[in-house]
C-alpha positions as CSV (number, residue, x, y, z in Angstrom):
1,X,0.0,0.0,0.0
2,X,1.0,3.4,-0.9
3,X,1.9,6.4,1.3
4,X,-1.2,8.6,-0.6
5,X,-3.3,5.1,-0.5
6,X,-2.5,5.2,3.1
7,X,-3.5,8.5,3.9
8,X,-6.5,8.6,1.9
9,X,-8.3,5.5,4.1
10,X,-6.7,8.0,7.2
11,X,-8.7,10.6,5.6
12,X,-12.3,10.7,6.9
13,X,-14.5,11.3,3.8
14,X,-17.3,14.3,3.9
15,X,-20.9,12.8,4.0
16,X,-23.3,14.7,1.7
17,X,-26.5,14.2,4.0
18,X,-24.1,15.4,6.9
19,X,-25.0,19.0,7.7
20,X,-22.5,21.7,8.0
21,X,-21.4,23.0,11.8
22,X,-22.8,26.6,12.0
23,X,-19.8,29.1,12.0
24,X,-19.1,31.5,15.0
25,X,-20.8,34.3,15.1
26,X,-17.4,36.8,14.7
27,X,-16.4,34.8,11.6
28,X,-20.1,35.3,10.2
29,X,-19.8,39.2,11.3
30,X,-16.1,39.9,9.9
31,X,-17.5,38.5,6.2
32,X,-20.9,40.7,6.1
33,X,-17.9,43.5,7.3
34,X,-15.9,42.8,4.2
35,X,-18.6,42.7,1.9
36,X,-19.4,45.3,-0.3
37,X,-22.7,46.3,2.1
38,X,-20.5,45.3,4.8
39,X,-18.0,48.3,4.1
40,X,-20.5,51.0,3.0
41,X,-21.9,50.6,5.8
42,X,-18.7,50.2,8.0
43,X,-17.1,53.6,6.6
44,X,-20.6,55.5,6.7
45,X,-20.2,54.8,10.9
46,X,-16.6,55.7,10.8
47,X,-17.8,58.6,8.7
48,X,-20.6,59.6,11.1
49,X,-19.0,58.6,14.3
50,X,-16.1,61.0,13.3
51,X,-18.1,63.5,12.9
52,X,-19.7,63.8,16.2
53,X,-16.7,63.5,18.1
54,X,-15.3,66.3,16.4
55,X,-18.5,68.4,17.2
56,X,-17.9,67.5,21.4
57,X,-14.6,68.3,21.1
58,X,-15.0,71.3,18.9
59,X,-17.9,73.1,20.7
60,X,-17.1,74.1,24.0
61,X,-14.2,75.5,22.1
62,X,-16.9,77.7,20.1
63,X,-18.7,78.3,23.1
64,X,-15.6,80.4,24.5
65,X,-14.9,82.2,21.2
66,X,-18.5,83.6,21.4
67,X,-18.0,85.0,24.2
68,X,-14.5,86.2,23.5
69,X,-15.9,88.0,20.0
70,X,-18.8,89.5,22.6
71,X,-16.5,90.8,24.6
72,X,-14.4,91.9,21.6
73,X,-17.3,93.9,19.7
74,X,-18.2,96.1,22.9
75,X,-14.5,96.8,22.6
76,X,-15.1,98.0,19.5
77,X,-18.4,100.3,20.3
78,X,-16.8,101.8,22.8
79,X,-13.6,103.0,21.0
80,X,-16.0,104.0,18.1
81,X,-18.1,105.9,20.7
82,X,-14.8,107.7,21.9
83,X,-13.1,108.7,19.1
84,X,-16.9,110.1,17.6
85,X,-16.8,112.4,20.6
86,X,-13.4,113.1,20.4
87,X,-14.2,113.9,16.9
88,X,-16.5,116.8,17.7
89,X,-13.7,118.0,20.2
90,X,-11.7,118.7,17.6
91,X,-14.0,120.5,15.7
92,X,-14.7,122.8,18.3
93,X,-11.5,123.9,18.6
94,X,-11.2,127.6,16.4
95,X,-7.3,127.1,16.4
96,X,-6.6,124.0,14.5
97,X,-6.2,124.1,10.9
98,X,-8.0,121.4,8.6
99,X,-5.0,119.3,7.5
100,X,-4.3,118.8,11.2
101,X,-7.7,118.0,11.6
102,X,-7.5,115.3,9.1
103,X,-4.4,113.9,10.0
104,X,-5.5,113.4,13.7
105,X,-8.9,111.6,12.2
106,X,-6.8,109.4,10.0
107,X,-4.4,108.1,12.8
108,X,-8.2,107.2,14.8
109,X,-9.5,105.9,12.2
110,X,-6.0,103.3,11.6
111,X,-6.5,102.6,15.6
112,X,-10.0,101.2,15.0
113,X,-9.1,99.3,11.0
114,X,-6.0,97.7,12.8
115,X,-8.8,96.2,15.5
116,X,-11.3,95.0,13.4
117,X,-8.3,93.3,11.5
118,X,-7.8,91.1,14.6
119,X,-11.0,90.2,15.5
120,X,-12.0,88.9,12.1
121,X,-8.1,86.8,12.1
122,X,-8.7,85.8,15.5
123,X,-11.8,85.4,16.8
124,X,-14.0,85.1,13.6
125,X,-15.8,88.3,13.3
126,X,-18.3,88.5,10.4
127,X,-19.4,91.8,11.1
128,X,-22.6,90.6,13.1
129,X,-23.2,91.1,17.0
130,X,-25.2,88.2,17.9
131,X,-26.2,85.0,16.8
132,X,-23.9,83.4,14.9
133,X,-24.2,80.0,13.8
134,X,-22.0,77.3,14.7
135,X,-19.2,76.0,12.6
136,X,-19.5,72.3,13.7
137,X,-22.5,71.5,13.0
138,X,-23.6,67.7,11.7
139,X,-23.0,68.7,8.2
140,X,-19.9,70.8,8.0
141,X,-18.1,68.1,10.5
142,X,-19.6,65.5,8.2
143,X,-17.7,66.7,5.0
144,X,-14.7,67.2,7.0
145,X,-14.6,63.5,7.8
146,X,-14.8,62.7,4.0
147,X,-12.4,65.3,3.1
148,X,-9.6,63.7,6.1
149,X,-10.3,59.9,4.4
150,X,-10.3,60.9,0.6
151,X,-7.6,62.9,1.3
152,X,-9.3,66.0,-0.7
153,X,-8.9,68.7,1.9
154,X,-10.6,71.7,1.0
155,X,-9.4,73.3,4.6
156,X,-13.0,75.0,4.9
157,X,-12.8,74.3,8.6
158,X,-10.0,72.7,10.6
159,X,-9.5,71.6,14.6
160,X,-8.3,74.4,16.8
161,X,-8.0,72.5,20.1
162,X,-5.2,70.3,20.7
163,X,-7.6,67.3,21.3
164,X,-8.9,67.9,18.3
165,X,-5.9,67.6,16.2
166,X,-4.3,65.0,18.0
167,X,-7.9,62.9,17.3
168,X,-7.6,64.0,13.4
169,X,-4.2,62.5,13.1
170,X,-5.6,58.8,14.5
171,X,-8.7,59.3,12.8
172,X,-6.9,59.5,9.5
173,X,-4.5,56.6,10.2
174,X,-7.5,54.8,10.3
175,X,-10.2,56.5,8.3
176,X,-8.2,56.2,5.4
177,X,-6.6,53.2,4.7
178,X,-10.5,51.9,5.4
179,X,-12.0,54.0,2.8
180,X,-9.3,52.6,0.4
181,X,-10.0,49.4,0.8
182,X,-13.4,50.0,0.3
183,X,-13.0,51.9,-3.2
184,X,-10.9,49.0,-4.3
185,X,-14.0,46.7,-3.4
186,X,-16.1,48.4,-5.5
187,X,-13.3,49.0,-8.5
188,X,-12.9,45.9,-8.6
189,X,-16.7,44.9,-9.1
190,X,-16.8,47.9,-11.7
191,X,-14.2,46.9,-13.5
192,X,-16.0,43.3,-14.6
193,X,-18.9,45.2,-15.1
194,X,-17.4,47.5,-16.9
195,X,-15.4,45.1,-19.1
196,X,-18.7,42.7,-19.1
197,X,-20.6,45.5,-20.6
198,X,-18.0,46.8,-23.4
199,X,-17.3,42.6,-24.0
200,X,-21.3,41.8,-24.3
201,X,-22.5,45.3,-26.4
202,X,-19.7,46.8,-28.1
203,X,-17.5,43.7,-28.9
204,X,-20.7,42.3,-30.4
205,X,-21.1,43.3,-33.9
206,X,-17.1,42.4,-34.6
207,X,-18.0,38.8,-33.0
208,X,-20.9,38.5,-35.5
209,X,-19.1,40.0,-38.7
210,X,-16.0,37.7,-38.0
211,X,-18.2,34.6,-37.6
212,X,-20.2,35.5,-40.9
213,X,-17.0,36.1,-42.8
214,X,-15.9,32.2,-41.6
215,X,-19.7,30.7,-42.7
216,X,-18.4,28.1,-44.6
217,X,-20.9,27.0,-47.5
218,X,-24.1,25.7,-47.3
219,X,-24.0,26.0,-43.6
220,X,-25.2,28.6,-40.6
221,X,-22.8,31.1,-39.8
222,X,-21.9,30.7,-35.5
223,X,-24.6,32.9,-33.3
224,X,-22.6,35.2,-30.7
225,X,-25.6,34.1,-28.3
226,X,-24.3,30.6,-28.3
227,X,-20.9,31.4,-27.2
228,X,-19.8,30.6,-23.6
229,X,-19.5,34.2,-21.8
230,X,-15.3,34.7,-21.5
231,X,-14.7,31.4,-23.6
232,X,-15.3,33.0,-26.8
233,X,-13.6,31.8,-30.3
234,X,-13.3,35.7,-31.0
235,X,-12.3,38.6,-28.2
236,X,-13.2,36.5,-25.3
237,X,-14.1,38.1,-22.4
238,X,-12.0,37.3,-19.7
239,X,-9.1,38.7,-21.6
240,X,-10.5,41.3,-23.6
241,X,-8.8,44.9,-23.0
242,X,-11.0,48.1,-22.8
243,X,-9.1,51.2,-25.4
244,X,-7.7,53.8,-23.7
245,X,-10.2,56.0,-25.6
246,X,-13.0,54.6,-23.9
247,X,-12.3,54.9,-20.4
248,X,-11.1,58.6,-21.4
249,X,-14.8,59.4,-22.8
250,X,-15.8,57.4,-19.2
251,X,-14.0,59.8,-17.2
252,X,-14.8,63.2,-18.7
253,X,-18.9,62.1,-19.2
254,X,-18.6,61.7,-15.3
255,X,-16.7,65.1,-15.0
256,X,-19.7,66.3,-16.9
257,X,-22.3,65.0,-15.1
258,X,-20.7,66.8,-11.8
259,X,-20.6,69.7,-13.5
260,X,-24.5,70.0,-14.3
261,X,-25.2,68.9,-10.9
262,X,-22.8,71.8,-8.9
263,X,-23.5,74.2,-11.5
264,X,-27.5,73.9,-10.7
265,X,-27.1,73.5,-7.1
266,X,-24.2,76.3,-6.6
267,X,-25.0,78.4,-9.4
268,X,-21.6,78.0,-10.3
269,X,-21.6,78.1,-14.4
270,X,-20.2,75.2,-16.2
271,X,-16.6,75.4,-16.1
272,X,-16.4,75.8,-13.1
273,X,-18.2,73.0,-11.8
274,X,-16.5,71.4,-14.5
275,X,-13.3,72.1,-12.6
276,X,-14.4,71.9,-9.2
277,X,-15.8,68.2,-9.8
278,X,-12.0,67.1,-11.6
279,X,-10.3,68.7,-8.0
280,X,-12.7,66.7,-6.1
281,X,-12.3,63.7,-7.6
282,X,-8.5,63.8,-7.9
283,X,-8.0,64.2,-4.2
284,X,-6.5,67.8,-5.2
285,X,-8.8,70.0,-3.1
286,X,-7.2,73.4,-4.0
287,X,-10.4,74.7,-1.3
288,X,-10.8,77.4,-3.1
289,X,-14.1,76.3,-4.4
290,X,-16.1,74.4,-1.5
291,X,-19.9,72.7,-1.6
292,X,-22.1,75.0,0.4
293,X,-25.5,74.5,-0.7
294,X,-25.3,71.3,-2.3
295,X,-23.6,69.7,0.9
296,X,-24.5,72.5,3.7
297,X,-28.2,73.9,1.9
298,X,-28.8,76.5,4.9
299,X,-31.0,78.4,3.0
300,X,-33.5,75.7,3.4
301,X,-35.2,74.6,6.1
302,X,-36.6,71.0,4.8
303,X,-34.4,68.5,6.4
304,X,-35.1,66.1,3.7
305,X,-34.0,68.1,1.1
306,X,-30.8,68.7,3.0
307,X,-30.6,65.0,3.4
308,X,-30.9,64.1,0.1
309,X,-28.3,66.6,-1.6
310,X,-25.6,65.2,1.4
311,X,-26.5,61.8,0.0
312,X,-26.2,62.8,-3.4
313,X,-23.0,64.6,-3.0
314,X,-20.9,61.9,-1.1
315,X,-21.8,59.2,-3.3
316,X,-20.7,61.4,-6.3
317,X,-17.4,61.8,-4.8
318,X,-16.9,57.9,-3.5
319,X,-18.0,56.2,-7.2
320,X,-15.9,59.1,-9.1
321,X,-12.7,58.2,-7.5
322,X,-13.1,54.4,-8.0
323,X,-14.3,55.5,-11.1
324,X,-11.0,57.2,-11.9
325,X,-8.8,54.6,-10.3
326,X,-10.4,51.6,-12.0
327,X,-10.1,53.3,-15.6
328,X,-6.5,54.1,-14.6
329,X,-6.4,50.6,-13.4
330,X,-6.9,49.5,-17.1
331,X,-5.3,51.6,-18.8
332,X,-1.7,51.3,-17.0
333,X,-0.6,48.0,-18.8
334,X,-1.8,49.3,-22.2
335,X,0.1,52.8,-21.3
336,X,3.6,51.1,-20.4
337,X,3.2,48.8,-23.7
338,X,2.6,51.6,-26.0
339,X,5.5,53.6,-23.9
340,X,7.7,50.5,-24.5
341,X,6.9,50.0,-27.8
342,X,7.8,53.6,-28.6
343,X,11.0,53.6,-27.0
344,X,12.1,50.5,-28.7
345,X,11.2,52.6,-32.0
346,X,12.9,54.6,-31.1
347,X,15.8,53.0,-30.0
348,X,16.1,54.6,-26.8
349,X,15.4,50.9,-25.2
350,X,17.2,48.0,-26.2
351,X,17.0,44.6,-24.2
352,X,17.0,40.9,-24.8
353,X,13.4,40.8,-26.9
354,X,15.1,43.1,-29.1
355,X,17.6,41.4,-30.4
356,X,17.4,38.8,-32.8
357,X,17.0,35.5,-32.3
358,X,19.0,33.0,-34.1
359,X,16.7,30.0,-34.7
360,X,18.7,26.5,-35.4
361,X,17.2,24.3,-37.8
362,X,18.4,20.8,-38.6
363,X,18.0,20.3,-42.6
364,X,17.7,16.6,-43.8
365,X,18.0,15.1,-46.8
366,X,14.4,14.5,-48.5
367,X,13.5,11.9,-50.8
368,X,17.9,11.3,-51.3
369,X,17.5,7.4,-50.5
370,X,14.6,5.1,-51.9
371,X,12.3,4.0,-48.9
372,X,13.9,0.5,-48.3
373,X,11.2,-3.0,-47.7
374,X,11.2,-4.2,-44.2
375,X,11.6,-7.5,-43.9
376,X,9.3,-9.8,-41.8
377,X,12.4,-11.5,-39.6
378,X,15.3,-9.6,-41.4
379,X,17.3,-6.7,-39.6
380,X,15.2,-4.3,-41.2
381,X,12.4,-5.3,-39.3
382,X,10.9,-2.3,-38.5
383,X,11.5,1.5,-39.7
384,X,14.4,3.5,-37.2
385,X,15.1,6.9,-37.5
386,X,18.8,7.6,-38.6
387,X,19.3,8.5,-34.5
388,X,18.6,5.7,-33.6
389,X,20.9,3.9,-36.7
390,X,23.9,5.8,-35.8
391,X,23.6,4.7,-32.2
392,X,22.7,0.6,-33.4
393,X,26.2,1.3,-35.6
394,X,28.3,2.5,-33.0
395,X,27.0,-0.5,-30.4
396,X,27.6,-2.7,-33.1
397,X,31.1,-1.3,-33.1
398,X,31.6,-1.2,-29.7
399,X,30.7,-4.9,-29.1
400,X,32.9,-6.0,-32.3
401,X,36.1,-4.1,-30.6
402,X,35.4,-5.8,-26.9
403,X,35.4,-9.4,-28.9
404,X,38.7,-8.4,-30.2
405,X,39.9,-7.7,-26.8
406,X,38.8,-10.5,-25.0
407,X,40.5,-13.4,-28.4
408,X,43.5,-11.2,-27.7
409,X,44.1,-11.8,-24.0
410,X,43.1,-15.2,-24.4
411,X,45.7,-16.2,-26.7
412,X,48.4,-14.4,-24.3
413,X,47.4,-16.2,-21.4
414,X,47.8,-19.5,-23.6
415,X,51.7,-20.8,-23.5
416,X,52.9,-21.8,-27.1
417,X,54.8,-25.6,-27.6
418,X,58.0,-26.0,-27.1
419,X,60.1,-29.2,-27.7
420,X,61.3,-32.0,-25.8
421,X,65.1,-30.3,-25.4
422,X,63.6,-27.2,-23.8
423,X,64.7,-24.9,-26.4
424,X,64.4,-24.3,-29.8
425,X,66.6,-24.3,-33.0
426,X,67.4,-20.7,-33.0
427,X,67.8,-20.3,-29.1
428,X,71.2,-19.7,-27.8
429,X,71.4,-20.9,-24.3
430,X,72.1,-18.5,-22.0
431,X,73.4,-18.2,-18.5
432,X,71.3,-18.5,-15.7
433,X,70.6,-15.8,-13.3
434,X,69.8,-15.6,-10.3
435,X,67.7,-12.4,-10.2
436,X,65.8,-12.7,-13.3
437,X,63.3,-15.9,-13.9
438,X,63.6,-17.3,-17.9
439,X,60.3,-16.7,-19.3
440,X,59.1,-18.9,-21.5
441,X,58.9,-18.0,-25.1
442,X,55.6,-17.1,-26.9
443,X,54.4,-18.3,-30.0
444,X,53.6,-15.4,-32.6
445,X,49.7,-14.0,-32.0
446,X,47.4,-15.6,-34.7
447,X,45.0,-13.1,-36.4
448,X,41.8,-12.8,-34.7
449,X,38.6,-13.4,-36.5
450,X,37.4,-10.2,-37.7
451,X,33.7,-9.9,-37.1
452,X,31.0,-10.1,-40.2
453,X,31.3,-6.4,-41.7
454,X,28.1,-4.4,-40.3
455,X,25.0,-4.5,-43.2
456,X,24.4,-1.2,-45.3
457,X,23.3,0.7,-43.8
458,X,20.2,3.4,-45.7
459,X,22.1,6.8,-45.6
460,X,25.6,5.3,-46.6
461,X,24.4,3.5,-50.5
462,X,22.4,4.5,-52.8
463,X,20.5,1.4,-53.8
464,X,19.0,0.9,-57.4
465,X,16.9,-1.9,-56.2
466,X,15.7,-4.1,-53.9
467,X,17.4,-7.4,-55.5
468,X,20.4,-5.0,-55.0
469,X,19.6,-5.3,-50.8
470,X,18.7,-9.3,-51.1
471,X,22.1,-9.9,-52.8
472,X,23.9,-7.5,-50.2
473,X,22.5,-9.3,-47.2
């Protein structure tokens, strides 16, 4: 028995009627999380929960920089109040000449510009003395959130405690990495659509025209509805690559569809929103053009209305960036092979699949020799290539020259006669030594059989004939 055999009666088999063991409850949770539900609805919480812990942190702050521009803006009717009376001071005096007169105003006047300065840089005067709305509300801390994870930052509003900004630096450690993940969930699931969409509509009528122009006669031309969806004779599907071109026109038809939106909403005319939709959705955020009443609509009061444009807004921004990523997704590959194949025009790149390749080709003679009759128990029994000849020849060879060898030791072990007086006609006797043994003399080496000559072989005659062959063998 086999090691696998052995392992597969260790195995226990599955039993079909068995039912499954119910997964835990955190496995079944971290799935519906990774979903593509799962994550809208996992960001829209980090989204939201961000939000309102920037609004606690954010508002006592605002709070104490109400008071503060109170406090401020009496400042500023009372010095307004002085320098008024002070005014009429000076024009009850008969001694003081009208250029002095306006100098003195001047320098007041510079005393009260250089204040207002400061309380609209640091504390946010608008020019109002009471009731001023609060920066962090819902909304504006809601598009900050989406601004920290798409990394757009229009810098409308920003954190001024230190809480705050110690919070926005975690918030985006995490915020974005999440939201990326997310917009390469649903690129991913736009790009088959996508490329299921150009595959099934636009690669259609060159599927049906290519099939027609291979109808062979008398026979019905190949429906496109009866091919197998990415197995197709003809631009199949699953490797089928969208033109540049087209994801271009899918990208600026988006752009303008932003721009009628923001341009209606904003009254912003076209190229304008035209250009505030390409910041957005590049992650450039200049900030120098910010959604007010399509993401903040305080003009209104309908909180529905407010609701839906929020909506609206967000998801415009979320699908246009994996918009834009998955077209640039599909078009890098054909980018750098049109780059490559430029440069290699060029001939500013040169590498190994530019040079040539030397192809070695073994060329046989065709048709030289006549095909020769294979014998039913002759050598020729069966057809050999001439490999496999060459290699019968040289064993042939081989086992000739070791039958040589072997008749040739034999016959040297064998001692020759030698006559009854112990030496022969020719032999002088010699005297005897005592460190050197007489060997006894050998006759001459008789010829060996030479073996049987190998048969023809077919690339070494040229045969006229197959008597010719008979008569050989």
């Amino acid at each position: 028995m086999t090691k696998q055999e052995y392992q597969a009666m260790e195995t226990p088999q599955a039993n079909p009627h068995q039912k499954e063991e119910p997964k835990p409850i955190y496995v079944r949770l971290l799935k519906f999380l990774f979903g593509h539900v799962g994550m809208f609805l996992l960001v829209s919480f980090v989204a939201a929960f961000g939000a309102w812990v920037f609004i606690q942190m954010e508002t006592p702050h605002e709070d104490q920089m109400f008071l503060l521009r109170r406090t401020k803006i009496r400042d500023k009717l009372d010095g307004e109040n002085y320098f008024t009376s002070y005014w009429w001071h000076y024009a009850a005096q008969e001694n003081l000449t009208f250029p002095e007169w306006n100098k003195k105003i001047k320098g007041h006047l510079e005393i009260i510009e250089s204040f207002v300065i400061d309380m609209v840089n640091n504390y946010g005067y608008d020019g109002t003395k009471d009731d001023w709305p609060y920066e962090w509300d819902f909304s504006s801390a809601l598009l900050f959130t989406v601004t920290i994870m798409t990394t757009i930052g229009y810098g409308h509003i920003s954190p001024k405690t230190t809480e705050g900004q110690l919070f926005t630096i975690g918030y985006a450690m995490i915020g974005t990495p999440l939201l990326l993940v997310f917009l390469a969930n649903i690129g991913d699931g736009m790009g088959k659509v996508f490329t299921y969409t150009y595959s099934r509509i636009c690669c259609r009528w060159c599927r049906s025209t290519r099939y027609k122009q291979q109808q062979k006669p008398g026979r019905r031309a190949q429906r496109v509805s009866d091919d197998v969806v990415g197995k197709e004779e003809y631009m199949p599907t699953d490797d089928v690559n969208v033109p540049i071109t087209i994801n271009l026109m899918m990208i600026a038809l988006y752009l303008g569809l932003g721009a009628l939106i923001f341009s209606r909403w904003e009254q912003w005319d076209i190229m304008a929103s035209y250009y505030f939709s390409f910041v957005t959705l590049s992650t450039i955020g200049f900030g120098d053009m910010v959604p007010g009443n399509s993401f903040m609509d305080k003009a209104s009061d309908d909180a529905v209305i407010k609701a839906v444009k929020m909506g609206i807004t967000i998801g415009y921004c979320l699908i246009g960036m994996a918009l834009i990523s998955m077209c640039i997704q599909i078009m890098q590959e054909q980018t750098v092979a049109k780059v490559r194949w430029a440069a290699s025009e060029f001939g500013l790149v040169e590498g190994k699949d530019q040079k040539p390749k030397m192809v070695m080709r073994r060329t046989t003679r065709r048709d030289g020799v006549p095909e020769t009759k294979y014998f039913q128990d002759g050598y020729y029994s069966r057809p050999v290539s001439s490999e496999k000849r060459r290699r019968r020849r040289k064993r042939e060879d081989g086992d000739a020259l070791s039958v040589r060898d072997n008749d040739s030791r034999r016959d040297s072990r064998s001692p020759s006669p030698r006559p009854a007086s112990g030496r022969t006609k020719d032999e002088k006797p010699r005297s005897p030594s005592p460190k050197r043994k007489e060997s006894p003399k050998r006759e001459a080496k008789a010829p060996s059989p030479q073996p049987p000559p190998p048969p023809p072989q077919k690339d070494d005659l040229m045969l006229d004939s197959d008597d010719d062959l008979f008569n050989l063998a």
